[in-house]
N, C-alpha and C positions, 0 to 999 in steps of 0.2 A: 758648828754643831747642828746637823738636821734637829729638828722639836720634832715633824711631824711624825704621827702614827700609823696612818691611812694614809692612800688618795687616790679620792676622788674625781670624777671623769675630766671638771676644770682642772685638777691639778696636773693631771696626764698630759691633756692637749698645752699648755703650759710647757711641759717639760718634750715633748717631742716638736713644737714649735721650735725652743732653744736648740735640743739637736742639730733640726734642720739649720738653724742661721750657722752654727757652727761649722756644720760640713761645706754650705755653701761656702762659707770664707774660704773655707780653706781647698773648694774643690779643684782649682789646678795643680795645688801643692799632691793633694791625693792623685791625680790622674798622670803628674812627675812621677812617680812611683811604680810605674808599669815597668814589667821585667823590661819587654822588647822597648827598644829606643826610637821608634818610628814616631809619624807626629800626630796619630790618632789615639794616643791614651788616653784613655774615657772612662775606668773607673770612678774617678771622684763625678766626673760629671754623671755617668747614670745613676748613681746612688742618690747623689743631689736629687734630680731632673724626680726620680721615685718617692723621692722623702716632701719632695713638693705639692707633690699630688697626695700624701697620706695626707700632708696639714691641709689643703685645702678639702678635702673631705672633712676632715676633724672640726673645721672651722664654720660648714654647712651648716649645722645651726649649735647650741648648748645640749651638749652632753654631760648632765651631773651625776651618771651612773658612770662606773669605771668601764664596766664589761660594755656598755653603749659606744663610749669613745674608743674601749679598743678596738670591737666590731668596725667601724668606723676607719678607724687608721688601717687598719688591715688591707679593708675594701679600696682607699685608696690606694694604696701601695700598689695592689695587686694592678689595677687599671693604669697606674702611669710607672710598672716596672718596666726598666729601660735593660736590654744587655742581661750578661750573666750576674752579676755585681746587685743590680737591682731586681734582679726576679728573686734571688735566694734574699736579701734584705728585707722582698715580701714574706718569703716564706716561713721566716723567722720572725714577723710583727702576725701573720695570718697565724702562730701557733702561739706567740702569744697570748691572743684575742681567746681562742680557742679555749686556754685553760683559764679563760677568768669570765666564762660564762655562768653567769648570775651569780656575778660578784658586785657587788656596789659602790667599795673601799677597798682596794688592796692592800693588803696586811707585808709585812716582809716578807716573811715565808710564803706568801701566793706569789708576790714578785718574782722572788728568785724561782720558784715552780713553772711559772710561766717563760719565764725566760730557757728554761730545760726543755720545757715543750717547744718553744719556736727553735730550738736548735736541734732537735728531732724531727721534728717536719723538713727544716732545711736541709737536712741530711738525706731523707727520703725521696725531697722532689730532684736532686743530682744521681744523675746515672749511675754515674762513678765517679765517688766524692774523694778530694786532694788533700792531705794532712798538708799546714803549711799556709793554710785561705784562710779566707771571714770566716769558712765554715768549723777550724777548728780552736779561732779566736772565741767565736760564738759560745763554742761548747764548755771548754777549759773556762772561760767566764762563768758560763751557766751554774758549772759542776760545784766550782768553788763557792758561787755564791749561794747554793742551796746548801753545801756544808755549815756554812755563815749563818742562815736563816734560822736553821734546826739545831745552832746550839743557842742563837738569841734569838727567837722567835717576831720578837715586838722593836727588835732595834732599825733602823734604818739610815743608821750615821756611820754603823761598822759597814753593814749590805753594802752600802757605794764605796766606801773604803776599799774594801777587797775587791769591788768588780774593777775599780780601776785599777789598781793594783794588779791581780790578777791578769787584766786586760793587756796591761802593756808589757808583762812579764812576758807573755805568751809571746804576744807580737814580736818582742825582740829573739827569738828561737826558734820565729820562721824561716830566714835563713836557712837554719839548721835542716830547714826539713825540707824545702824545694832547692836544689842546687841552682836553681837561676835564678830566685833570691840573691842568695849569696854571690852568684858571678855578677849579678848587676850591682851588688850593694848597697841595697832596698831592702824594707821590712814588706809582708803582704800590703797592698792598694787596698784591696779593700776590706783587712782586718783593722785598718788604721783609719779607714773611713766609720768603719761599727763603734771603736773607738771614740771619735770625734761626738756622735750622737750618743755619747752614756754619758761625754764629758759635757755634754748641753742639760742632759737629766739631772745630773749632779748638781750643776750651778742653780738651778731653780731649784731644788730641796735645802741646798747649801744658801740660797738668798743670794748669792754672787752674782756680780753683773759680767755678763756673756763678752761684752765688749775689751774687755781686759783679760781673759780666758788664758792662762800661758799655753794653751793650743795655737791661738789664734798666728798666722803665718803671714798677713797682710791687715794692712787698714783701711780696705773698702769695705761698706756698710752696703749689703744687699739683702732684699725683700723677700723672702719667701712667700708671698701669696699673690698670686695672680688674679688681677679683675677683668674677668673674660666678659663680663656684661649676658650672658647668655640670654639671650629674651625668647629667643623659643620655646623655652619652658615657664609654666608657672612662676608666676613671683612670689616672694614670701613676702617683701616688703618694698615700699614705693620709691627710697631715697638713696641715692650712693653718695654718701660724703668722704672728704676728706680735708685732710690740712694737716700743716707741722706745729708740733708745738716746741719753743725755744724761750730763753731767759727762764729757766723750770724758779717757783720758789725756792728760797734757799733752806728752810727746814724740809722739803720734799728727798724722798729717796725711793730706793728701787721700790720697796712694798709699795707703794702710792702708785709709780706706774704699775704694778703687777692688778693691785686695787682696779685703776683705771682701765684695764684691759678684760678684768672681770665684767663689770659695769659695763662697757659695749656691747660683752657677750650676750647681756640680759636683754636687752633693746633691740638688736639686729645682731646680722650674721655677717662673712666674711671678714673678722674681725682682722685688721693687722696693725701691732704696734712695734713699727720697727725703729731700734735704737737704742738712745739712754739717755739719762739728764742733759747732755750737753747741746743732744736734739732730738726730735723722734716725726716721724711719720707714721700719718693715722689715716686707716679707710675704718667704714665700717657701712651695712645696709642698713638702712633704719627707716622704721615710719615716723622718727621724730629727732629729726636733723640737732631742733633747738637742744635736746638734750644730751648730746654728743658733744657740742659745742660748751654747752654749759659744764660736764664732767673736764673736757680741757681745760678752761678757764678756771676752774679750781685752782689747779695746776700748774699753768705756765701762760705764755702770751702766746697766742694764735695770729699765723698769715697764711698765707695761701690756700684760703676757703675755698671749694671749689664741691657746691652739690648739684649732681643730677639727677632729674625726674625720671626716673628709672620705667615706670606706668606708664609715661607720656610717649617717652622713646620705645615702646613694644607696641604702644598705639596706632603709631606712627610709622614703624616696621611692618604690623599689621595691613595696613591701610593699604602700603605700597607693594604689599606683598598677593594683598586681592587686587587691585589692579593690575597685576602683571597675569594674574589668572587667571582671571576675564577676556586679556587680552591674547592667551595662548591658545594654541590649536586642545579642540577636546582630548581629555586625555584617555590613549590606548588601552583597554581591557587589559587587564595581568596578564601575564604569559608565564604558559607551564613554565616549571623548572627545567634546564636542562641537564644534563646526567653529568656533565663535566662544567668546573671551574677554577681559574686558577688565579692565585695574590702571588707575586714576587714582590720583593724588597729590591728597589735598585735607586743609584747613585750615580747620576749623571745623563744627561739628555742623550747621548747617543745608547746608552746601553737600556734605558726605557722604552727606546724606538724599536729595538730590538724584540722587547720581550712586547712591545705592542704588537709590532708583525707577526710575533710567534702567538698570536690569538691571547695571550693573555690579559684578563678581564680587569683587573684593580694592580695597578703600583702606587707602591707606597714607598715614597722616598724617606732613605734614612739608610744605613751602612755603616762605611769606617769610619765616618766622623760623625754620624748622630742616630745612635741604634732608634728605630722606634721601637714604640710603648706597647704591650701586650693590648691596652684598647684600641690603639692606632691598627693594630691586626685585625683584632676583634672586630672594628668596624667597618674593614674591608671585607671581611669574610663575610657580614652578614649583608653586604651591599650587590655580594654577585648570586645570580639567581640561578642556583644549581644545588645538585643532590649531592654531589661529592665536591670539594673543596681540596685542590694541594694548594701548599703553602709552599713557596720559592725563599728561604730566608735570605742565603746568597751575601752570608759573614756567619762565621762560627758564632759572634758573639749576638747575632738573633735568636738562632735557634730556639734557644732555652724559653723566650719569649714566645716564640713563634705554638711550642709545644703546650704554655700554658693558654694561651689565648685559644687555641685549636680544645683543649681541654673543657673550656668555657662555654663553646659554643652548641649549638644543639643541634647541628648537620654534621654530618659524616666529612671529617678534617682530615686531611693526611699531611704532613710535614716530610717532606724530603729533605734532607739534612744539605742542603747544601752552603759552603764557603765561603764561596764568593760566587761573581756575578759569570762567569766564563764557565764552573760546575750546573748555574743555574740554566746557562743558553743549552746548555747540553743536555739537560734532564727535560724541557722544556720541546727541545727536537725528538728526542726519542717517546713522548706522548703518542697512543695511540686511541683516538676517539673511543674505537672498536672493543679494546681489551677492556678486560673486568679493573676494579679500582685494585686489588693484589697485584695482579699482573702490570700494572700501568706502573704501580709503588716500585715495583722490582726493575723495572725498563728503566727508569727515571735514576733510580739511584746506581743502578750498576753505570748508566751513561753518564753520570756524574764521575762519581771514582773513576770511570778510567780514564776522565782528564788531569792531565799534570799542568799544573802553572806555574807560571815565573809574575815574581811581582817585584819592581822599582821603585822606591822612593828614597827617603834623607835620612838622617842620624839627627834627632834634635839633642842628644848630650853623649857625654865619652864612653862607654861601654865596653861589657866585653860578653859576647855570647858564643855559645857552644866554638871555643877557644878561636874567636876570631873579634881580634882586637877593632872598636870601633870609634873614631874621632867624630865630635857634632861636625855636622855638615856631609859631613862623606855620603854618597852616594853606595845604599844599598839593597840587596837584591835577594829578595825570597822566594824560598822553593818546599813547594805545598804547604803554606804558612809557616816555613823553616830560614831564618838567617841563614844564608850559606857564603855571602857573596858581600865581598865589600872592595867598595876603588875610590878613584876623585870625579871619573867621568860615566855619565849615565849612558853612552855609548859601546864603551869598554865593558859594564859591570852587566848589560846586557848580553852581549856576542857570547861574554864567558858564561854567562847562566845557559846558553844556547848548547857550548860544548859538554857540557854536564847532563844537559835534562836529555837532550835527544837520543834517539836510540833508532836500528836500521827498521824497527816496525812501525814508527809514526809514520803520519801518511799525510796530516792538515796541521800547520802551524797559523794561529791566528795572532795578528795583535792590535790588543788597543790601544788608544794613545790618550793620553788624558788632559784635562782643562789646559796645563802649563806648556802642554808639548806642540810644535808647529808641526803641521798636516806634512810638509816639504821634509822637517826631520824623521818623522814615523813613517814617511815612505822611501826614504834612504835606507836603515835599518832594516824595514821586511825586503830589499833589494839585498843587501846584505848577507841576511839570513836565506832568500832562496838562491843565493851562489853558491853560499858552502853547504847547502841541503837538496840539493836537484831534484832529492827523489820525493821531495814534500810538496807542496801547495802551501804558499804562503798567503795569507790576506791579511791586511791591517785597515782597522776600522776608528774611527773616533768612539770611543768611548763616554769622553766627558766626565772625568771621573777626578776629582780633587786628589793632592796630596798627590798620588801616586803615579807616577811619569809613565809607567805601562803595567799594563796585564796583559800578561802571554800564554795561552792557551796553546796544546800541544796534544793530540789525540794521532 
């Protein structure tokens, strides 16, 4: 039976704390869930990777206004939105924040209000939104629980009742509404990730301990908060402690830890108390070590003390950092802007070389196995010194990132959509110094689209997509991000992608070959390929590119 009435900003970071350790647990279970069977499913990990960066914002210092710590969650999100999965997970915490501006308690009915609005904005920031997603998990929760609200205004034991309910009703008649749902025989990734963190908010209003969760889908305990030590910036405070606490008293329960994670918050910032009676891990920053130590000891028996002088070590960074200053050649007067710049996203040392030769300014690695973060954009954009900015995403699943980060910035951004890294070598060549940023926009992306690609990789489980039956391990083959092709041997599963994509107007076939594949078998293959194609141009390149045994580019 929830009691409370309100809550307030601790009690928020509290309960989106819990979310995050929840999703975390469970995020390979979440990222299992991808329609396509390949072995870069990353929903659960970008929603994680995004819900990480809201708490460590959240946790930058005590927020005991509501509408403070939502602003706050938002702002994270936004900065480490990872993928599609995590930029719409901001966009639905940025509308929550939204509607609870000068609020200082949220009531039920602002709850569930708020939670209406971040599923309006989510809806807004997608081009063209999917019935079937988080996005109509989101909503179908939102709707019902404002029905909830406004017939009991001050209840908040019914409010979470129904959102999980509701929640998981939805979830189960996604299916229904994406047919590759249903062919793969999966609920939505990441309406079941949205899920996971309402069922973290509940267990803190509910007093439940997280660790026992009937969500939970494995028994590893991991950390949500990271100590990045950042000394560059301002300190708030001098001490970084930590240590576990274990043998807890035996009249101690959860409220005493919840108690005790309060109490840190007062004292210092990056608070993290990760665990439960049976053990826990503590950081926290503080200008008074002793009294961290002393709120444990209440509590439980303390070993592995471990504080740093946090002042000492920026002193000390400092120090070496003017020496090195000193010892550098004077530094170069600023240099105008120049009128062009360009950020690709790429995945593998040969295909960075690539987009190096091709003049481009900032890569930022990250792709089909680890989207970066709309800041990780962001901060490449602001690092190249030029008036206009494209952005190379070069994976569907950047884009979305790549468009908010581009949105963020205060220079003239352009985002060219591109897929993968072989759309992006092409949008990248057909650059023209000379042309206006329209005209460049329009070269860039038409030379994009008119490459067709073949991609290679594995089946990590049994499947079946657009009616071609798939066994784990099989060797399979995509065409313009479409399963078309499935065999045993990754030689065979290519030739046939070859008799399918080509046509008598291509003219340059490329291939890359990636981390797994020897240089000797990738140039077998494009020998191959220019026997049965005479009237094309083959080349095959290293790549470097994990996971996927080739990318085959066809222009």
């Amino acid at each position: 039976m929830i009691q409370f009435k309100t809550i307030d900003g601790l009690l928020l970071r509290d309960m989106v704390m819990a979310g995050t350790a929840i999703l975390e647990k469970n995020r390979e279970a979440v990222d299992a869930l991808n329609v396509f069977p390949v072995p870069d499913g990353d929903t659960g990990t970008n929603m994680s990777l995004t819900m990480q960066s809201a708490t460590r914002e959240l946790n930058s210092k005590e927020y005991l206004r509501a509408d403070e710590a939502a602003s706050a969650l938002a702002k994270g999100a936004l900065k480490g939105a990872r993928g599609n999965s995590g930029v719409i997970t901001s966009q639905l915490l940025r509308g929550f924040a939204k509607a609870l501006s000068g609020v200082e308690k949220i009531t039920p009915i602002q709850f569930a209000e708020a939670l209406m609005k971040g599923s309006e904005m989510a809806y807004k920031a997608v081009m063209k939104p999917k019935e079937g997603t988080i996005l109509t998990v989101a909503r179908v929760v939102a709707e019902d629980a404002l029905k909830q609200a406004q017939k009991s205004p001050e209840d908040y034991d019914q409010l979470i009742s129904v959102i999980l309910k509701s929640g998981e009703a939805i979830l189960k008649k996604t299916p229904d509404m994406l047919p590759a749902l249903k062919q793969a025989g999966v609920v939505d990734s990441g309406g079941r990730g949205l899920m996971l963190i309402y069922q973290g908010y509940a267990a803190v209003l509910r007093g439940e301990d997280i660790s026992t969760a009937d969500t939970l889908m494995d028994d590893d305990v991991q950390a949500v908060s990271d100590d990045c030590h950042d000394l560059t910036k301002d300190l708030t405070y001098t001490y970084c402690v930590s240590f576990k606490l274990t043998r807890f008293r035996d009249d101690c329960d959860e409220h005493d830890l919840d108690s005790f994670r309060r109490r840190l918050n007062r004292i210092g910032d990056a608070v993290s108390v990760n665990g439960d009676l049976s053990g826990a891990e503590i950081h926290v920053h503080t200008d008074n070590p002793g009294f961290a130590l002393d709120y444990g000891i209440e509590l439980a028996e303390i070993t592995d003390i471990k504080i740093d002088n946090l002042a000492a070590m920026k002193r000390e960074l400092e120090k070496s950092a003017g020496q090195e200053e000193s010892d550098a050649e004077p530094a170069a007067p600023d240099e105008p802007a120049k009128k062009y710049g360009f950020v690709a996203v790429s995945l593998g040392s040969g295909f960075s070389q690539f987009f190096h030769d091709l003049n481009v300014d900032k890569i930022v690695e990250g792709g089909q196995t680890m989207n970066p973060s709309v800041d990780d954009l962001l901060n490449a954009i602001n690092q190249v010194n030029a008036e206009c900015v494209f952005i190379l995403p070069n994976n569907g699943n950047v884009i979305f990132a790549a468009n908010q980060a581009a949105e963020l910035s205060s220079k003239d951004v352009r985002v060219i959509p591109t897929k993968n890294v072989a759309m992006g070598i092409a949008a990248a060549i057909a650059f023209q110094n000379e042309a206006e940023p329209d005209d460049n926009m329009q070269r860039m992306i038409g030379a994009a689209q008119h490459v067709k690609t073949a991609m290679v990789t594995y089946a990590i489980r049994d499947s079946e997509y657009n009616g071609i039956e798939i066994k784990q391990g099989d060797i399979i083959g995509l065409h313009n991000g479409q399963i078309e092709f499935s065999g045993h041997s990754i030689h065979d599963v290519v030739l046939e992608m070859m008799k399918e994509i080509i046509t008598d107007e291509d003219e340059l076939i490329t291939v890359y070959y990636g981390a797994d594949v020897k240089e000797e078998d990738a140039k077998q293959i494009a020998e191959e390929i220019e026997k049965q194609y005479e009237d094309c141009d083959v080349e095959y390149h290293n790549g470097g590119q994990p996971l996927y045994y080739y990318l085959i580019s066809v222009e």
